[in-house]
SEFIZA-3560 file (N, C-alpha, C; in Angstrom, 3 decimals):
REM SEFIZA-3560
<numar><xx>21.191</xx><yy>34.303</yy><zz>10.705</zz><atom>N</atom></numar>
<numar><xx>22.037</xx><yy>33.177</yy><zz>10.362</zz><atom>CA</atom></numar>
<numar><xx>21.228</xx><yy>32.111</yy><zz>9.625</zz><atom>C</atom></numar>
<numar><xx>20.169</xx><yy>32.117</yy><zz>10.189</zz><atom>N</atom></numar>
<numar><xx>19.201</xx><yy>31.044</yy><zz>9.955</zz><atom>CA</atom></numar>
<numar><xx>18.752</xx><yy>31.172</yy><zz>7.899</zz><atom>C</atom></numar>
<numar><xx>18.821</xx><yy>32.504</yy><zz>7.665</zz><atom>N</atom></numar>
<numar><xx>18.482</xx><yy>32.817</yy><zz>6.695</zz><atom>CA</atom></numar>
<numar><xx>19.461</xx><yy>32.804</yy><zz>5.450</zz><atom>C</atom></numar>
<numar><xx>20.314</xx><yy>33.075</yy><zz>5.674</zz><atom>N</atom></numar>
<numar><xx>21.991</xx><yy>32.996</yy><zz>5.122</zz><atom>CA</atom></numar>
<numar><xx>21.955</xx><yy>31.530</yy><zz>4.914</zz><atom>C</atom></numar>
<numar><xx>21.881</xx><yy>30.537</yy><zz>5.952</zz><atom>N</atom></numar>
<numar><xx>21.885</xx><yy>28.540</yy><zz>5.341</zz><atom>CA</atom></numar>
<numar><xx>20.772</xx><yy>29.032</yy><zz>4.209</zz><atom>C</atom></numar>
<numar><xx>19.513</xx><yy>29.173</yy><zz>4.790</zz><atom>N</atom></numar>
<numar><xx>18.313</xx><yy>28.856</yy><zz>3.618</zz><atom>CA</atom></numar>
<numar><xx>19.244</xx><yy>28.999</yy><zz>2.167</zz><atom>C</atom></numar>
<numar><xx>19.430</xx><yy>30.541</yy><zz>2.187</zz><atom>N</atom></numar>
<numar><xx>19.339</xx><yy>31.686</yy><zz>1.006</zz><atom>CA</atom></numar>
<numar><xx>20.794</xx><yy>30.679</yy><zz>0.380</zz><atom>C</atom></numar>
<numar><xx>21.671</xx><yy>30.386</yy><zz>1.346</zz><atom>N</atom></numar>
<numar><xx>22.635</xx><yy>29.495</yy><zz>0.400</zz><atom>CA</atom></numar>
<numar><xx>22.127</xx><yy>28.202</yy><zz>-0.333</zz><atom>C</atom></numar>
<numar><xx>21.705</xx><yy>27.556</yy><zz>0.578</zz><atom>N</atom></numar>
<numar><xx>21.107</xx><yy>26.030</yy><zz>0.026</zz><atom>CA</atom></numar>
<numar><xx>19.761</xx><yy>26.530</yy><zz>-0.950</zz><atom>C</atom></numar>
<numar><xx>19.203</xx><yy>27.179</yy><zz>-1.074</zz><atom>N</atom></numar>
<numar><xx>18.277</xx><yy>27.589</yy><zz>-2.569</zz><atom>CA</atom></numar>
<numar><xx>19.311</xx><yy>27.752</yy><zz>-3.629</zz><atom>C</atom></numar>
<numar><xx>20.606</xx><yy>28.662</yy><zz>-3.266</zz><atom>N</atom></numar>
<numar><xx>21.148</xx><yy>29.255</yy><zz>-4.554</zz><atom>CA</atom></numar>
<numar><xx>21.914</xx><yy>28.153</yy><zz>-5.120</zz><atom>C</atom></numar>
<numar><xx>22.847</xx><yy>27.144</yy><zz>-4.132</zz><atom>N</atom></numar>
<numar><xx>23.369</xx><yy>25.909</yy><zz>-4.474</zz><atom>CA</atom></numar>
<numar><xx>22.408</xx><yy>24.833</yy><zz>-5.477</zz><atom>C</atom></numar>
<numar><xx>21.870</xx><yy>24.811</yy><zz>-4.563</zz><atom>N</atom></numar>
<numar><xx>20.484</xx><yy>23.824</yy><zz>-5.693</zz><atom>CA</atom></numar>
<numar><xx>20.495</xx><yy>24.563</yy><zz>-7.033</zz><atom>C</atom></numar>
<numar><xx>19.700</xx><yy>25.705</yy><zz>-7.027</zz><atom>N</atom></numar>
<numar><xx>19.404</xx><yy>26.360</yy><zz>-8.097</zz><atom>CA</atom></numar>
<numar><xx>20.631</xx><yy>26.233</yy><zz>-9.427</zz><atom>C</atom></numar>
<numar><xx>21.502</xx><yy>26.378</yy><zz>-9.135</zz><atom>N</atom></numar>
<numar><xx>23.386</xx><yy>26.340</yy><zz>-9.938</zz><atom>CA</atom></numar>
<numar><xx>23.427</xx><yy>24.628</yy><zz>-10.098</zz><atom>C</atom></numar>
<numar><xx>22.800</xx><yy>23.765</yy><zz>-9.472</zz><atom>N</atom></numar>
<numar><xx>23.237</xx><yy>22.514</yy><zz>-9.981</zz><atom>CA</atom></numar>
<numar><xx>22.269</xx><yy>22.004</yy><zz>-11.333</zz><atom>C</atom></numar>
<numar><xx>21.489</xx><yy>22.661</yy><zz>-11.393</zz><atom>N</atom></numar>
<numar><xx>20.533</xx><yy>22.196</yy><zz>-12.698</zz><atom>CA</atom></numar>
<numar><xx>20.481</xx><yy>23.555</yy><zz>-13.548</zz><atom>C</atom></numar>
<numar><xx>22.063</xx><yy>24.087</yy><zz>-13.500</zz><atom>N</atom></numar>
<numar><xx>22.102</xx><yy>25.284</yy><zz>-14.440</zz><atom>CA</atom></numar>
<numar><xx>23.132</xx><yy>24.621</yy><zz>-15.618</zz><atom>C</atom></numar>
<numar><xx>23.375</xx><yy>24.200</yy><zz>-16.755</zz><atom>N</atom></numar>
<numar><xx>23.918</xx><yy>23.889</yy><zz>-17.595</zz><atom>CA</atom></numar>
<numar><xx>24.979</xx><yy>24.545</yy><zz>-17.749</zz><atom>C</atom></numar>
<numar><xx>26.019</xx><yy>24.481</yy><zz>-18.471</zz><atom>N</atom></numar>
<numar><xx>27.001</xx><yy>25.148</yy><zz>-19.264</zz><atom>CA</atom></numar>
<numar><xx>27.385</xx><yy>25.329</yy><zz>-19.955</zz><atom>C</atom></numar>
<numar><xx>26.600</xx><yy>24.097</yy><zz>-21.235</zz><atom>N</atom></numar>
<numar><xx>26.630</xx><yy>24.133</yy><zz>-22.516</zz><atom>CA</atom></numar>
<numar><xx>25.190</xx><yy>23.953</yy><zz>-23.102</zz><atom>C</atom></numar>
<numar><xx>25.069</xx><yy>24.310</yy><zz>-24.264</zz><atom>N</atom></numar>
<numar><xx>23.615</xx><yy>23.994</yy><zz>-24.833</zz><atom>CA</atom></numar>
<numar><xx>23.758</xx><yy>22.485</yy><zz>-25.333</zz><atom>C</atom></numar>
<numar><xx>22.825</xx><yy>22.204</yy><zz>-24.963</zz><atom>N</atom></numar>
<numar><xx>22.378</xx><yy>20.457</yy><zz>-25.457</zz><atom>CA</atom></numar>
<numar><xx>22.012</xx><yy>20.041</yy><zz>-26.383</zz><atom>C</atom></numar>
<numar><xx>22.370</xx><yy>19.545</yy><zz>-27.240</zz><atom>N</atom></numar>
<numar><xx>22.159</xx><yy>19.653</yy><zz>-28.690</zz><atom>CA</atom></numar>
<numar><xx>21.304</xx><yy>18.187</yy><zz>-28.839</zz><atom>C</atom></numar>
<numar><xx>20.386</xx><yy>18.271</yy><zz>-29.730</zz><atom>N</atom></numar>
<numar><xx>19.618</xx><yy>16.704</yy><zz>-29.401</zz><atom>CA</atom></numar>
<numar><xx>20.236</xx><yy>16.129</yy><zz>-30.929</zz><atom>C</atom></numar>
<numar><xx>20.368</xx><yy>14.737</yy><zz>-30.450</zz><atom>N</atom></numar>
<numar><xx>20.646</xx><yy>14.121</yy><zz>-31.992</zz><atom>CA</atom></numar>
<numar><xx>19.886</xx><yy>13.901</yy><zz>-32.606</zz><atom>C</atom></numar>
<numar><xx>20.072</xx><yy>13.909</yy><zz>-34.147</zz><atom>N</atom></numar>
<numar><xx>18.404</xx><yy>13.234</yy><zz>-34.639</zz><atom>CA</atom></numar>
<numar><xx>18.461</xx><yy>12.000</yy><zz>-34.241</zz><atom>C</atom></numar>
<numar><xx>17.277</xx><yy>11.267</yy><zz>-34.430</zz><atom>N</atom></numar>
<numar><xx>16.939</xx><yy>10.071</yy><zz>-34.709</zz><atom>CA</atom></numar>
<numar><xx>17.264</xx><yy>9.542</yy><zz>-35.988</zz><atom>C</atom></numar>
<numar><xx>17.530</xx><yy>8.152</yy><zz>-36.662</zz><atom>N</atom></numar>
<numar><xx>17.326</xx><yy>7.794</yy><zz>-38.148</zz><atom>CA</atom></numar>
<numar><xx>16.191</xx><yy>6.872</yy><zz>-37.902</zz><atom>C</atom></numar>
<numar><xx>14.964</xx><yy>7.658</yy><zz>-39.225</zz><atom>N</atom></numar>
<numar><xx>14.203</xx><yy>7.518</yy><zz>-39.349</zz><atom>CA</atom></numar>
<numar><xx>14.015</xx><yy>5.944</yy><zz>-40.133</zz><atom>C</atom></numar>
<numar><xx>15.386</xx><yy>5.902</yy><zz>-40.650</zz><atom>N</atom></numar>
<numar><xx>14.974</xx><yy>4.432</yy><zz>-41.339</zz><atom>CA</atom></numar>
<numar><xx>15.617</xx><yy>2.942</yy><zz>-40.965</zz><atom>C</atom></numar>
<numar><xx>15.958</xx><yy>2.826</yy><zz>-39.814</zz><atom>N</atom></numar>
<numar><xx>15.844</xx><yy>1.787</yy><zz>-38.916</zz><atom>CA</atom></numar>
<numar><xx>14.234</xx><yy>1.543</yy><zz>-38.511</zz><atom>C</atom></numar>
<numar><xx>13.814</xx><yy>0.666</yy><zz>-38.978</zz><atom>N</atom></numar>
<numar><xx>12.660</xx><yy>0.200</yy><zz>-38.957</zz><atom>CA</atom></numar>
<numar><xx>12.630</xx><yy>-1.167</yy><zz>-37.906</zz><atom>C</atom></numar>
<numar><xx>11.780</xx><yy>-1.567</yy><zz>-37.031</zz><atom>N</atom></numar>
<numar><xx>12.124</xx><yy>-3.063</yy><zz>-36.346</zz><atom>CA</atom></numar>
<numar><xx>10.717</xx><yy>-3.576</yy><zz>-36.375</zz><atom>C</atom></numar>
<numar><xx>10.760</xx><yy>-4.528</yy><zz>-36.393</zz><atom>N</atom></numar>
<numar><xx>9.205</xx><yy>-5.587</yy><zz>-36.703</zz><atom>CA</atom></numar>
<numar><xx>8.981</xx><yy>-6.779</yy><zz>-35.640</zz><atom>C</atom></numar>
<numar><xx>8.123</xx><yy>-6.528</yy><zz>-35.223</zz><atom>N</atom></numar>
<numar><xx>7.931</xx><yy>-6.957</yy><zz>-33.659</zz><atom>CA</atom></numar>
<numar><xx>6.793</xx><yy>-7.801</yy><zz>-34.251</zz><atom>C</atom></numar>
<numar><xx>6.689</xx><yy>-9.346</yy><zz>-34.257</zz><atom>N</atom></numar>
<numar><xx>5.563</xx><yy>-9.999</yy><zz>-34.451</zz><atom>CA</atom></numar>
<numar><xx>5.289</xx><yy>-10.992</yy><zz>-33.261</zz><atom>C</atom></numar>
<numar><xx>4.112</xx><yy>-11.179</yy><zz>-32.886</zz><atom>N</atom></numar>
<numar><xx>3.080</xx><yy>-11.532</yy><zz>-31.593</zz><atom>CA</atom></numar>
<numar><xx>2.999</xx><yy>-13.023</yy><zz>-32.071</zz><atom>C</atom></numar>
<numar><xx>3.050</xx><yy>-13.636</yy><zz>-33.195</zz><atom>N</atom></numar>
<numar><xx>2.401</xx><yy>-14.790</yy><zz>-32.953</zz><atom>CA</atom></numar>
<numar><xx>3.868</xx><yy>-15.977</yy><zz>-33.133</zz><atom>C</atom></numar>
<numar><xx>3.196</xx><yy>-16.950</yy><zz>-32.013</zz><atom>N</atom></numar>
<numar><xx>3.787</xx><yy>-17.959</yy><zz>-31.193</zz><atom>CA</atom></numar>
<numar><xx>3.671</xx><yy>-19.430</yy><zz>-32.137</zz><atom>C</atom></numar>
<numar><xx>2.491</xx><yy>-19.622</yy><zz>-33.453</zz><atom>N</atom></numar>
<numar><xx>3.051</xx><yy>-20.467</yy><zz>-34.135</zz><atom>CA</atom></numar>
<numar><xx>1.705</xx><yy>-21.805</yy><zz>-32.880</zz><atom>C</atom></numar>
<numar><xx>1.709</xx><yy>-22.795</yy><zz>-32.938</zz><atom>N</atom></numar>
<numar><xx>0.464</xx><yy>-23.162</yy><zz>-32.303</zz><atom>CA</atom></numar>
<numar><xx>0.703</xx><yy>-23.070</yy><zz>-31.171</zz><atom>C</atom></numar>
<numar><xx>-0.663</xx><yy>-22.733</yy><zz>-30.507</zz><atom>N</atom></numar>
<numar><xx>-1.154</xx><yy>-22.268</yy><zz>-29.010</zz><atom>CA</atom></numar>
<numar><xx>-1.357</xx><yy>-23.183</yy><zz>-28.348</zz><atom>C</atom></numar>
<numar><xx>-1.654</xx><yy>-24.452</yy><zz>-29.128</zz><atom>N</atom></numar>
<numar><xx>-2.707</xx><yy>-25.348</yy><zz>-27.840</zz><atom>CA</atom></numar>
<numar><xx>-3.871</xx><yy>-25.946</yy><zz>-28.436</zz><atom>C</atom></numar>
<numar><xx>-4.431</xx><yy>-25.328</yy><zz>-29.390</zz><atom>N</atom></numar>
<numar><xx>-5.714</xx><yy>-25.495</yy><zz>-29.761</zz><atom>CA</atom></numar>
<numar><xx>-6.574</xx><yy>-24.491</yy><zz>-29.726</zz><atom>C</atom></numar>
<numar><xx>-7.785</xx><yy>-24.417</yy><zz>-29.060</zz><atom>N</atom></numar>
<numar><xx>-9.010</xx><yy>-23.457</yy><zz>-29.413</zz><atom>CA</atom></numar>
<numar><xx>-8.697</xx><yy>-22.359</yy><zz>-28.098</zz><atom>C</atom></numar>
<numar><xx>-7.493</xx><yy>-22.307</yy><zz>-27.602</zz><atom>N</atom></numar>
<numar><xx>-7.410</xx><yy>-21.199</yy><zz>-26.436</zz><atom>CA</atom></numar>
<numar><xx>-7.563</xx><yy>-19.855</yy><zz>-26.556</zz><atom>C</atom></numar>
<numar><xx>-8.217</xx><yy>-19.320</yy><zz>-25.453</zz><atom>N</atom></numar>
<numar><xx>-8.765</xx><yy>-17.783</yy><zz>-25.527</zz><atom>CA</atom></numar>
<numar><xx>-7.411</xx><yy>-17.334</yy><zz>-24.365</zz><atom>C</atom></numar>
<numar><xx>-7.034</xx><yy>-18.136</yy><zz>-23.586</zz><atom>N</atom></numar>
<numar><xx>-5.867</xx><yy>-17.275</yy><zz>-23.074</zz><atom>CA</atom></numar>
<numar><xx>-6.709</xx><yy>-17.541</yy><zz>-21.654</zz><atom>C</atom></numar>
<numar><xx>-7.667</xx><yy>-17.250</yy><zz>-21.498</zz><atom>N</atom></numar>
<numar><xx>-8.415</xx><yy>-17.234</yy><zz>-20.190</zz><atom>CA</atom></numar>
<numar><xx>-8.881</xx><yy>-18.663</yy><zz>-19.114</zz><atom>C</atom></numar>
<numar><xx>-8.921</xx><yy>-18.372</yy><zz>-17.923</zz><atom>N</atom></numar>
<numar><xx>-8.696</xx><yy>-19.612</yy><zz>-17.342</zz><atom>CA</atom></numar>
<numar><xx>-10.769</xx><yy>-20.101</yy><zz>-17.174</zz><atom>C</atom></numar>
<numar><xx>-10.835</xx><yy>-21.139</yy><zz>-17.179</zz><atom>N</atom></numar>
<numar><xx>-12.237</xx><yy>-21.621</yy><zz>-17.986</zz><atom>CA</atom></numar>
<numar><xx>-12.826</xx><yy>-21.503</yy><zz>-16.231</zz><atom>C</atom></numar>
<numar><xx>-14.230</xx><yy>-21.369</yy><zz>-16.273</zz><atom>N</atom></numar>
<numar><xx>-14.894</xx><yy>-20.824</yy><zz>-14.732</zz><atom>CA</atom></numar>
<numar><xx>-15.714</xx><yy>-22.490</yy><zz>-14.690</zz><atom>C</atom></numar>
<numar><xx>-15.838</xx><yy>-22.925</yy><zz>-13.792</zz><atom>N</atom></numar>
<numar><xx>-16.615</xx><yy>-23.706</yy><zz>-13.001</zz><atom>CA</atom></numar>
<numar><xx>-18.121</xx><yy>-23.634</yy><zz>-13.151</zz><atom>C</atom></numar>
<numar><xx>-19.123</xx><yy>-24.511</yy><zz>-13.753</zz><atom>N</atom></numar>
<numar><xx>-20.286</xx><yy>-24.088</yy><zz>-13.535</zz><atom>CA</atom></numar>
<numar><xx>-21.147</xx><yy>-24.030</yy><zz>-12.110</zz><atom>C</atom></numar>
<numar><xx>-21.875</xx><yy>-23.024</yy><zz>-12.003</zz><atom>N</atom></numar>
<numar><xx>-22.358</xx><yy>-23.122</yy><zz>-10.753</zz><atom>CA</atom></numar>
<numar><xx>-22.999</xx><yy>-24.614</yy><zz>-10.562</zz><atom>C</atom></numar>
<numar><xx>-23.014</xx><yy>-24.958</yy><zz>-9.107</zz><atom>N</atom></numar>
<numar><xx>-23.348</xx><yy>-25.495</yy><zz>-8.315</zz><atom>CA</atom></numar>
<numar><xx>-25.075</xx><yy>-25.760</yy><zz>-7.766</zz><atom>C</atom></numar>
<numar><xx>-25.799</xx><yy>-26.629</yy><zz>-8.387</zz><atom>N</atom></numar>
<numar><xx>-27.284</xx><yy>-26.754</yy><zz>-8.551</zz><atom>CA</atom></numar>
<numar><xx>-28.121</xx><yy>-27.298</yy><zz>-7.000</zz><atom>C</atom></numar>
//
């Protein structure tokens, strides 16, 4: 009995990631182009982005 659940629940699984049609991929269009630019226009001044360290302690 025990084997009959298994042997069903493998074959169930197995049939749910069985397709029924072929999948056809779309193309892409290659000429949609998008332009992604980084700069923010002024920063602040002379900033590196990084937070400035403390000099040691003498």
């Amino acid at each position: 009995m025990k084997r009959i659940v298994i042997l069903s629940c493998f074959l169930l699984s197995a049939m749910a990631f069985v397709s029924c049609t072929n999948d056809e991929i779309e193309p892409s269009s290659p000429s949609v182009t998008t332009s992604v630019l980084a700069d923010d226009g002024d920063t602040g001044g002379n900033s590196t982005g990084q937070t400035p360290t403390t000099p040691p302690k003498k």
